[in-house]
C-alpha positions in Angstrom: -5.4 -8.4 14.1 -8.5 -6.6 12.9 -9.7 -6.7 9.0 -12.0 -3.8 8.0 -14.6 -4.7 5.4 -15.9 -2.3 2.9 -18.2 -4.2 0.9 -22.1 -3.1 -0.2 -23.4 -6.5 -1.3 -24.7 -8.4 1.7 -24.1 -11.7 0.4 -20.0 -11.4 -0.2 -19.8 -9.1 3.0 -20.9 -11.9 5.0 -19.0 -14.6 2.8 -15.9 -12.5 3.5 -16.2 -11.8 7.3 -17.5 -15.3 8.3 -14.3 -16.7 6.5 -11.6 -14.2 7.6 -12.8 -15.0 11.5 -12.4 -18.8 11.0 -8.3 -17.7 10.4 -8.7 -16.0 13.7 -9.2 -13.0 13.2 -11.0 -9.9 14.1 -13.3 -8.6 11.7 -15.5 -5.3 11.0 -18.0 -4.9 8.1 -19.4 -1.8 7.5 -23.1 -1.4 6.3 -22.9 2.1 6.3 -20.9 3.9 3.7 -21.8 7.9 4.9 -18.7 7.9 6.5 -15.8 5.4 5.4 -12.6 7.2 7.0 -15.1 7.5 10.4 -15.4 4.2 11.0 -11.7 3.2 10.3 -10.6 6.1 12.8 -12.9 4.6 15.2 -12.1 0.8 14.5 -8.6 1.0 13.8 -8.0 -1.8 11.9 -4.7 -3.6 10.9 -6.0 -4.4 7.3 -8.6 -2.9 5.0 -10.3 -4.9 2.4 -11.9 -2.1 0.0 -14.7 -2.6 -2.9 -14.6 -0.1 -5.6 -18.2 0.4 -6.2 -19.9 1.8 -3.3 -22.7 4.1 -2.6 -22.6 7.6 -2.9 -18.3 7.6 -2.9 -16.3 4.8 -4.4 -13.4 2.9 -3.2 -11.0 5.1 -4.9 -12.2 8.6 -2.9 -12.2 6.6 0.6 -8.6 4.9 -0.2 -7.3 8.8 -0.9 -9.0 10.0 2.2 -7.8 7.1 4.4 -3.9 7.8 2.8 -4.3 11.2 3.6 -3.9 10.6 7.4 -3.0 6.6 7.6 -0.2 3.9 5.8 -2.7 1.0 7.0 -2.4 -2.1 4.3 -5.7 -1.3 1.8 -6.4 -4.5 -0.4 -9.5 -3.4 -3.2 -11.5 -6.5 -4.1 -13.7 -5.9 -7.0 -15.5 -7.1 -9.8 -13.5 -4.6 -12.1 -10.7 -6.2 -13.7 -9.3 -3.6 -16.4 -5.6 -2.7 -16.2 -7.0 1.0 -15.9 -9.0 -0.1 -12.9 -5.9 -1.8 -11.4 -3.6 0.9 -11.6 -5.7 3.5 -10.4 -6.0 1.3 -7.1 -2.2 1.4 -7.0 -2.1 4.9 -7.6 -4.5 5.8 -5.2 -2.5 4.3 -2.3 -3.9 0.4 -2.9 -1.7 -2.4 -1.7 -2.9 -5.2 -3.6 -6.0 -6.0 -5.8 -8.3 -8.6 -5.8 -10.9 -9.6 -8.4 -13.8 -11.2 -8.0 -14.8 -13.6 -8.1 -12.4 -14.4 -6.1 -10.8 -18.0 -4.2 -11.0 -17.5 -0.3 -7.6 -18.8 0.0 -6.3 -16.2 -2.5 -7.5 -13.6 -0.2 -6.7 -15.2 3.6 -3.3 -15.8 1.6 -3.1 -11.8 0.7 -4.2 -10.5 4.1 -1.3 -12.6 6.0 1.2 -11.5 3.3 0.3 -8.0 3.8 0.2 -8.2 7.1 3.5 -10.1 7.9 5.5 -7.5 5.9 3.8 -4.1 6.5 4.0 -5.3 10.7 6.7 -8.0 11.3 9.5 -6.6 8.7 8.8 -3.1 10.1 10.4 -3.6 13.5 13.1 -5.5 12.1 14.7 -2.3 10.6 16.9 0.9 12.3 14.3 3.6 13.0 16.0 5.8 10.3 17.8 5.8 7.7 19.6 8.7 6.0 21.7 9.9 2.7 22.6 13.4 1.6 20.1 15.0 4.0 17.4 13.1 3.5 16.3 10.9 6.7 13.7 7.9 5.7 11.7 7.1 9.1 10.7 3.7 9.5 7.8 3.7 12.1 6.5 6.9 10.8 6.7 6.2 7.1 7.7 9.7 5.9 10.8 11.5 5.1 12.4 14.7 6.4 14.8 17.2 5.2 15.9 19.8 7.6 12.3 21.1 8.6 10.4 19.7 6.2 8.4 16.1 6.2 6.3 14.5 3.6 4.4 11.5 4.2 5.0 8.1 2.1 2.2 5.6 1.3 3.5 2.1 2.2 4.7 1.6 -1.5 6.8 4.3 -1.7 8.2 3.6 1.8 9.3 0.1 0.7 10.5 1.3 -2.6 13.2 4.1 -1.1 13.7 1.8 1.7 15.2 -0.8 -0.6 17.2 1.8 -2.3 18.5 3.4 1.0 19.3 0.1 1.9 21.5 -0.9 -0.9 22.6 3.2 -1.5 25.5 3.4 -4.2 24.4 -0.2 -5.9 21.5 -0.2 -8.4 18.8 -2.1 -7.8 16.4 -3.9 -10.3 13.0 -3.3 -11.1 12.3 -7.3 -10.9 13.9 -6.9 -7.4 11.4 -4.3 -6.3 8.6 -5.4 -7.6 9.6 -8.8 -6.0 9.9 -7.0 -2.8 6.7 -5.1 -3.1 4.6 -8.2 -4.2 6.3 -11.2 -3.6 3.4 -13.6 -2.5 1.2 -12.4 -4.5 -0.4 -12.3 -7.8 -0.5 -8.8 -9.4 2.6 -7.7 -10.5 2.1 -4.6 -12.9 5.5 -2.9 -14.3 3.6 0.6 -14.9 2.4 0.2 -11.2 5.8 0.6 -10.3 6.8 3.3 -13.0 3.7 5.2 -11.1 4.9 4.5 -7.9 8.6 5.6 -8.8 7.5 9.2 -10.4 5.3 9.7 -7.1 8.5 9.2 -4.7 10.4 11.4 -6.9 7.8 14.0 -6.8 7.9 14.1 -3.1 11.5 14.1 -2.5 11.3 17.3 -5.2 9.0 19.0 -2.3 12.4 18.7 0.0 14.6 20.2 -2.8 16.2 16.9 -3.8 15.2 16.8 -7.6 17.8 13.9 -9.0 18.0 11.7 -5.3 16.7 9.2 -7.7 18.4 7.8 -10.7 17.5 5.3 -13.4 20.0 3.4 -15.1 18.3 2.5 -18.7 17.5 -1.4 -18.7 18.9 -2.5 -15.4 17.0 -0.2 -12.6 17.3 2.8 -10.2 20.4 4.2 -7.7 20.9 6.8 -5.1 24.3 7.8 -5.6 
């Protein structure tokens, strides 16, 4: 597995990468930050680890450009720590988010969390899954409806995926949010209101306005 690092002070660039390859694994760090989404496409990492302040574009502009084309797991470690700061990374596309300064367990622990669900509990599942017209793909990460796709970031894929999966029962917020970061620390409840609104947004663009619904005070169905 390869880790991309995206980090423009020397000192934890180097503390990150000569730690990650003691777990075995393959590392990149970038010291040039022209061209961000370039070097993932050429690398192709498993994992991206993402600092927010960077030269010339931040972490936030790369993390939108990278979702544009890619699902790959994006963890933001930064020395912001401000709920605002936090939820834009979710927004944006982020998986996780890390502040520093930060334990080097913490992170090794976040990267083989991330990358046990997002590549081992992938392949477990059907390759689709379907209700009313919609069709959920699993190795692709989008949805189609007749001739129409969108494309999900990884949190909206596990979000509908749980509810596909347990269609006609309603499913918690704790539940998701135990699904989306169990083994980890952050666990934001407007993350997941964000992340809800987004999915419903894109299942609007395939004419499916109220797939979703929320039960007041115990969760969301798909009927």
């Amino acid at each position: 597995m390869k880790v991309m690092i995206v980090e423009d002070e020397p000192t934890i660039r180097k503390l990150l990468g000569d730690s990650i390859k003691k777990y075995n694994f393959d590392v990149h760090s970038l010291e040039d930050f022209n061209d961000v989404l370039g070097s993932y496409l050429k690398e192709k990492p498993h994992i991206i680890l993402l600092d927010i302040n960077l030269p010339i574009f931040d972490g936030f502009y790369w993390c939108d450009k990278i979702r544009e084309i890619s699902q790959v797991p994006i963890i933001f470690v930064s020395s912001r720590g401000t709920p605002m700061d936090m939820v834009m990374a979710m927004n944006m596309g982020g998986d996780d988010y890390i502040q520093k300064p930060f334990d080097m367990e913490v992170v090794i622990a976040k990267i083989s969390a991330l990358l046990r669900r997002t590549y081992s509990y992938v392949d477990k599942q059907p390759n689709v899954l379907e209700h009313k017209g919609i069709i959920l793909n699993v190795d692709s990460w989008n949805i189609s409806c007749k001739d129409e796709n969108v494309e999900l970031t990884k949190t909206e894929f596990i979000i509908l995926q749980l509810l596909m999966q347990n269609k006609g029962s309603i499913v918690s917020r704790n539940k998701m949010m135990r699904r989306l970061w169990k083994d980890e620390n952050f666990v934001d409840d407007n993350t997941l209101t964000v992340n809800i609104n987004r999915l419903r947004k894109k299942i609007a663009q395939l004419s499916k306005e109220e797939f979703i619904t929320t039960k007041k005070g115990e969760g969301y169905i798909i009927l």
